[in-house]
C-alpha positions in Angstrom: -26.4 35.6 106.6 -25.5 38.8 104.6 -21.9 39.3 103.8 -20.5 42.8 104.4 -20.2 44.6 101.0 -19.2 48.2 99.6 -22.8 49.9 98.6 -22.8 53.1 97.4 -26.1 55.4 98.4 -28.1 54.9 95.4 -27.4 51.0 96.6 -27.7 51.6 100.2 -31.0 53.4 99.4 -32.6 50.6 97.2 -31.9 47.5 100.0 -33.3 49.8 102.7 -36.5 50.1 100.7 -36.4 46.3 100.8 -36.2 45.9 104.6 -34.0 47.8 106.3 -35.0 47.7 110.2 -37.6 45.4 109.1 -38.9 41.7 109.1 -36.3 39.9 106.5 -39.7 37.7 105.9 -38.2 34.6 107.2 -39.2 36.1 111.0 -36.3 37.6 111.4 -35.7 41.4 112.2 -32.8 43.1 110.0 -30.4 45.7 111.6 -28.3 47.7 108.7 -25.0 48.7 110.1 -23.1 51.4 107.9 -19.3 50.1 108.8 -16.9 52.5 107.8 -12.8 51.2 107.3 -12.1 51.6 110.3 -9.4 48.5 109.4 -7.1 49.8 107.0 -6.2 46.7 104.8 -9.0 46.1 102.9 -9.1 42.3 103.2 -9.0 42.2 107.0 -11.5 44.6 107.2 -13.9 42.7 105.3 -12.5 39.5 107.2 -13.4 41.1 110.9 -17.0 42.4 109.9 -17.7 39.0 108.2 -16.8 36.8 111.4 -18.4 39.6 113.4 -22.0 39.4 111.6 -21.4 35.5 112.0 -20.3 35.4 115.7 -23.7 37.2 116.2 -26.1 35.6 114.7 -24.6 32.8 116.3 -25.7 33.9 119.6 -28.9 35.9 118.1 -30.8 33.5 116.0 -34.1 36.0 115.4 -31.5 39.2 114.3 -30.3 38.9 110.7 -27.2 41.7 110.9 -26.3 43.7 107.7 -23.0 45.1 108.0 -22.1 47.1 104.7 -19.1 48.3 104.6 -19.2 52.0 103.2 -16.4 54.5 102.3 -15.0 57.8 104.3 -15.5 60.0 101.2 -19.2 62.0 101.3 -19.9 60.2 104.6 -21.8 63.1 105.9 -23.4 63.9 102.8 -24.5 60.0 102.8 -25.7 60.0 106.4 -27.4 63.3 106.1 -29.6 61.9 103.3 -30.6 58.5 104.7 -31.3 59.8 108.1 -33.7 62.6 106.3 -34.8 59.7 104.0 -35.7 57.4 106.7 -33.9 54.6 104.6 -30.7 53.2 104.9 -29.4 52.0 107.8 -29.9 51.3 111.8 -26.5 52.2 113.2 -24.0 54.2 112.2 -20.6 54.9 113.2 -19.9 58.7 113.7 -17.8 60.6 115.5 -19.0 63.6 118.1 -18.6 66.4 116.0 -21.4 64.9 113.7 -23.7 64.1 116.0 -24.8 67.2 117.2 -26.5 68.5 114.3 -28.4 65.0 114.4 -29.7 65.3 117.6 -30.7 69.1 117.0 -32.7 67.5 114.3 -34.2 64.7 115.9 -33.4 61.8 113.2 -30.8 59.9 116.0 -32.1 58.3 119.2 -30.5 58.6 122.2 -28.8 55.5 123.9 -28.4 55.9 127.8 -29.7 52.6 128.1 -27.9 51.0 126.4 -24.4 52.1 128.7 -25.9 52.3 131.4 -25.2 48.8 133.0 -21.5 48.8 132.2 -21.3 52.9 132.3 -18.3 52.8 134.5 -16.5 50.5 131.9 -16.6 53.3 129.5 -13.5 56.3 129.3 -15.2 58.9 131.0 -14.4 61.3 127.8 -15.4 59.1 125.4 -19.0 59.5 127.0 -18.6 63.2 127.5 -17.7 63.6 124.0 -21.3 61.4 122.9 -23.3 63.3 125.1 -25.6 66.5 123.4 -27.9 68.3 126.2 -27.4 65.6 128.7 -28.4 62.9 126.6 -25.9 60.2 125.3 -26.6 59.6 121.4 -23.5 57.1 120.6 -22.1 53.9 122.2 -18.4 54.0 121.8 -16.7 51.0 119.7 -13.4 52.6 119.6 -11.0 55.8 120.8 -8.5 57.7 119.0 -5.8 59.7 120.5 -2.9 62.2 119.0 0.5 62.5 121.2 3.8 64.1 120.4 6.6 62.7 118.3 10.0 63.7 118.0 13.5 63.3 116.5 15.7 62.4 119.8 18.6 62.9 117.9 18.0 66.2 116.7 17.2 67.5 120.3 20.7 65.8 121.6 22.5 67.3 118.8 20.8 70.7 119.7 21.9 70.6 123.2 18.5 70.0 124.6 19.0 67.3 127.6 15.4 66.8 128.0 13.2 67.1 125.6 10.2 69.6 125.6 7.2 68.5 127.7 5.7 71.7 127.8 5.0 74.8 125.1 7.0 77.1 127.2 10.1 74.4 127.2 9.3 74.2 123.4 9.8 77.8 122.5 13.0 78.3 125.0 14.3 75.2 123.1 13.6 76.9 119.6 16.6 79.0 119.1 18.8 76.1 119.9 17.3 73.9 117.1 16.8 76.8 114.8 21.0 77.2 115.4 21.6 73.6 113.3 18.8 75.1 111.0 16.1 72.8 112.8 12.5 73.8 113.1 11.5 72.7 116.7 8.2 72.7 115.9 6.6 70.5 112.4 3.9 72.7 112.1 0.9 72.2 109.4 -0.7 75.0 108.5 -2.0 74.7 104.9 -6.2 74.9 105.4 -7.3 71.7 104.5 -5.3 70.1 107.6 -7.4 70.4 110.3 -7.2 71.8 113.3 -7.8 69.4 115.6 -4.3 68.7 114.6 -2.5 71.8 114.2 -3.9 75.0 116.0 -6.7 73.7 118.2 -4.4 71.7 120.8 -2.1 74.6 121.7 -5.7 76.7 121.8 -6.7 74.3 124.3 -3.7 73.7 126.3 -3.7 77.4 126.4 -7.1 77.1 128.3 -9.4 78.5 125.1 -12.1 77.1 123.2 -13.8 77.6 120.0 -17.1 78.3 121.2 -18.4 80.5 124.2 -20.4 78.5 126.2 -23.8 78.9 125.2 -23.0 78.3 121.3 -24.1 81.3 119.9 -20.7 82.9 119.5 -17.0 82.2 119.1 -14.6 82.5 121.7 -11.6 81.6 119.8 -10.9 85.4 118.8 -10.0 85.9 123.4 -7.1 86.2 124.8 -6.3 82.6 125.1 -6.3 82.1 121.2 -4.2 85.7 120.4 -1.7 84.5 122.7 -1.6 80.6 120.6 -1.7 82.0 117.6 1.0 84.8 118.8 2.6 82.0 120.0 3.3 80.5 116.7 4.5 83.8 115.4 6.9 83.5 118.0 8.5 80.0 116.9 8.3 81.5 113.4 10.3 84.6 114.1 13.2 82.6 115.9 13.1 79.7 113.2 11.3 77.5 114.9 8.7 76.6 112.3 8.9 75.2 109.1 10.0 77.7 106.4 6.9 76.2 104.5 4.9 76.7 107.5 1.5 78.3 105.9 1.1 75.7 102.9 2.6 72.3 104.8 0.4 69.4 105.4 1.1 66.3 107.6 2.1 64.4 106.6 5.2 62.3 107.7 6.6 61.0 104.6 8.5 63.5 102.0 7.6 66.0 105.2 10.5 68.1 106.9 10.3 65.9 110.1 11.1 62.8 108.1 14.2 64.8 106.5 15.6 66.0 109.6 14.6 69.3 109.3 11.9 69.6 111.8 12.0 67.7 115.5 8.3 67.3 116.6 5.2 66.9 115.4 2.5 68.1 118.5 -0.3 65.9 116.9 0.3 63.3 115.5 -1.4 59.5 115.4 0.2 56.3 116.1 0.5 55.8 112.8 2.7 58.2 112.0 5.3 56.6 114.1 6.2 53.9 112.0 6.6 56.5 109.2 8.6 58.8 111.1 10.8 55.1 112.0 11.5 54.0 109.0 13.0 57.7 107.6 15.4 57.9 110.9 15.5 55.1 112.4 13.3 53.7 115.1 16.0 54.2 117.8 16.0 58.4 117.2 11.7 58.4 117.5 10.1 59.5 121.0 6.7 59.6 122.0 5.8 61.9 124.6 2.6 63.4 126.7 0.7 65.9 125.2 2.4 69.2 125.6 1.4 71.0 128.9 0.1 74.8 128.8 -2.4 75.5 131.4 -3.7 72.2 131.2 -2.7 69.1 128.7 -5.3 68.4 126.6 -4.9 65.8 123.5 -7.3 65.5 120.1 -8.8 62.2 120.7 -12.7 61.0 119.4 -15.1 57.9 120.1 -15.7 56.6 117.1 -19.3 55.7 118.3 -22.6 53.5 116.8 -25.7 55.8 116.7 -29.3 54.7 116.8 -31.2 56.8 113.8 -34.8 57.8 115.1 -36.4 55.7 112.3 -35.3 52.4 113.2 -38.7 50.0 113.2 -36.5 47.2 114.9 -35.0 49.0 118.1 -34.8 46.4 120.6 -32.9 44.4 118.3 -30.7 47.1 116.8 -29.8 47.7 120.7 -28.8 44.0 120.8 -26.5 44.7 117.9 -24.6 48.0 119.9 -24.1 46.1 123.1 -22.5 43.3 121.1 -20.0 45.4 119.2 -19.3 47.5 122.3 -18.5 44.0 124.3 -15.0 43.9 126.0 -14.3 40.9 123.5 -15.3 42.8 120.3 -13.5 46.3 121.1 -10.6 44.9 122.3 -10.1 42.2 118.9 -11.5 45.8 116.6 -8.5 47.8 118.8 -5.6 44.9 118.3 -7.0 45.1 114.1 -7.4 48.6 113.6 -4.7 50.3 116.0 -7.0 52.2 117.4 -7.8 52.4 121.2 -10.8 50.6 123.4 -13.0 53.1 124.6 -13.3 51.2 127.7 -10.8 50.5 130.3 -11.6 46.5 131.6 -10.4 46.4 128.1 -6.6 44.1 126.9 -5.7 44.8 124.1 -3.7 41.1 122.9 0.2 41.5 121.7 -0.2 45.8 121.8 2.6 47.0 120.7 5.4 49.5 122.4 4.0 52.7 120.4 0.3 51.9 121.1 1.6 51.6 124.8 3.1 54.9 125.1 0.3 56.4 122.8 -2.3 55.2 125.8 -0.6 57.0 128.4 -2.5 60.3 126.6 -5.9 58.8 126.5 -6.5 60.2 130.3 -6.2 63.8 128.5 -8.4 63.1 125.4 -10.8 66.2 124.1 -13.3 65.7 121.1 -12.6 69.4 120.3 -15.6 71.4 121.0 -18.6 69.9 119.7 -21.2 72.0 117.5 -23.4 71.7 114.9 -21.4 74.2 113.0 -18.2 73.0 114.1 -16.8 71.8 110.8 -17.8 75.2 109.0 -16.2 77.3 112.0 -13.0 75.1 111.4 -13.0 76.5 107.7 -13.0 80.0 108.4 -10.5 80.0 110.9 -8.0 77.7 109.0 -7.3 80.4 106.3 -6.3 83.3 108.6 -3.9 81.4 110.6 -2.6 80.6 107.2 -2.9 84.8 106.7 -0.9 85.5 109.8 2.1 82.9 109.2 2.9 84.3 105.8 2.9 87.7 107.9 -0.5 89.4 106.3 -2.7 90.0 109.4 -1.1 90.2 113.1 -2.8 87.7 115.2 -5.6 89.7 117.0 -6.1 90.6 113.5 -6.4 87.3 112.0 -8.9 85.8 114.9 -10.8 88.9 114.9 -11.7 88.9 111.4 -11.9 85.0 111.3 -14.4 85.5 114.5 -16.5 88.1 112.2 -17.3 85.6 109.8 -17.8 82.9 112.1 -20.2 84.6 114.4 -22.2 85.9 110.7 -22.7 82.2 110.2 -23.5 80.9 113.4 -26.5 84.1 113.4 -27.8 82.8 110.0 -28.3 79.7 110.9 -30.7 80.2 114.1 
């Protein structure tokens, strides 16, 4: 029994080389699992994966199970190398904006099979959100999901009976807030937020996407995305953004929406709740649906474990993913972590209220638009949005120019 430990690369590197995916020399096959924290205290992190590599060997006697626990910082950077290196580990949690470039590559293994018997247990995005050219490279061990939250209060005080559910309600109630010198809308739009939980989800409620269709362009630059991003411009010119719109982050704490200066956040995590709670009050805090343009859609990922293509020892690191994907293992990871199950014959024991009302968006979850260049793409857009709320570039402008530069990329890169 190996107890979960923080390795850094040069570490991670040095035990593969050892063994990883490979007879431990007592008979029994090693499968490496790079666990991220998932589990935000520290202790009960290392607590969970502990018992977890017990409760399995327990029931595997011939699998010796590595968890090490690894940090969010350079993660790609990490996983790029060891999958090129062919050392390091047998699963991996990623999410499905990484996975993409993996598969174009050829270092992960699919894992149809490995679903397949309890497919229909699964959230039917989770497994959209996994799947690259038909093929499903990640089993899913957990969900996230982004909602609304608001200041009830400030609505009430505003004269706004009910509160917005949808962008058009949000923008006709704008002028009402911005009349007690409220921003309706707690938007972030310094850069290194990203959009997944600022601009994306009013691109895709709007009916856009980032990418055309066959991934050789971008598509954000259409109408759908001039009219969110003019949308914006909107709420700003009536007062119903943040006067510190173009350089906020956010977060929840020392943020406007905390103060009372700002009444919803359109994406924010569960999380963020109790913040929000404990600066007015728990009482004054609603959760709502996500808000409804042409379609609700909500930023929610798998977190999923992938199989890289060098594992020696498949059949038991197989044995590993339908284990941690179990009803019993997601739903104890969900009640720890606060995240979601990614399946739904799934209970999640003593959930609380928030996490309740955060599910009830889960039917509307959306990776984002998954591409190898995805992250990149994000980067160049970020800054003109930023350009058009401090009123430098219009917002055809903005996309247009942000498309140009996109578009350069996604041609370089074949």
């Amino acid at each position: 029994m190996k107890k979960a430990a923080a390795v850094g690369l040069v570490a991670a590197l040095s035990l593969a080389a050892a063994g990883c995916g490979s007879d431990s020399g007592s008979g029994k096959s090693t499968v490496t699992l790079w666990m991220y924290p998932v589990i935000g205290d520290q202790a009960k992190n290392l607590a969970f994966w502990g018992k977890i590599e017990k409760d399995f060997e327990a029931k595997n006697a011939a699998i010796d199970l590595k968890i090490d626990q690894q940090p969010w910082e350079g993660r790609q950077e990490k996983v790029t190398t060891a999958l090129v290196s062919k050392k390091g580990f047998d699963l991996v949690v990623l999410g499905p904006d990484q996975i993409p470039q993996y598969a174009q590559q050829g270092t992960v293994e699919p894992v149809d099979d490995i679903v397949a018997p309890v497919k229909a247990s699964f959230l039917p995005n989770s497994l959209t959100a996994l799947t690259v050219s038909g093929k499903l490279y990640g089993v899913p061990i957990y969900q996230t999901i982004t909602a609304p939250i608001y200041n009830k209060k400030l609505f009430a005080e505003a004269g706004v009976e009910k509160v917005p559910e949808t962008l058009a309600e949000l923008k006709e109630a704008a002028p009402k807030l911005a009349a007690k010198k409220v921003a309706v809308l707690d938007y972030p739009g310094k850069p290194e937020v990203s959009l997944n939980q600022s601009f994306y989800p009013i691109l895709w409620a709007n009916g856009g996407s980032v990418f055309a269709p066959d991934g050789k362009t971008v598509a954000f630059n259409g109408a759908e995305g001039v009219a969110s991003l003019q949308y914006l411009l909107d709420l700003k010119a009536v007062g119903g953004l943040p006067e510190n719109t173009a350089s906020k982050s956010n977060d929840i704490e020392g943020g406007p929406l905390a103060a009372g200066k700002t009444a919803l956040y359109h994406a924010a995590t569960a999380g963020m709740v109790d913040q929000l709670a404990a600066a007015i009050g728990a009482e004054n805090v609603g959760i709502g649906l996500p808000l409804e343009g042409s379609k609700r859609v909500a930023f929610g990922i798998p977190g999923a474990l992938v199989l890289a293509k060098h594992t020696e020892n498949k059949d038991a690191a197989k044995k590993v993913a339908t284990f941690l994907s179990s009803p019993e293992v997601t739903a104890a990871l969900a009640k720890e972590s606060g995240f979601f199950p990614a399946r739904t014959d799934v209970t999640v024991p003593d959930q609380s209220e928030t996490s309740k009302e955060f599910a009830k968006s889960l039917q509307y979850a959306f990776p984002g638009d998954t591409h190898p260049k995805a992250r990149q793409v994000m980067g160049l857009i970020g800054p003109h949005i930023q350009a058009a709320l401090l009123g430098k570039e219009d917002a055809k402008t903005a996309l247009d120019a942000a498309a140009k530069e996109a578009n350069t990329l996604l041609s370089s890169s074949g």
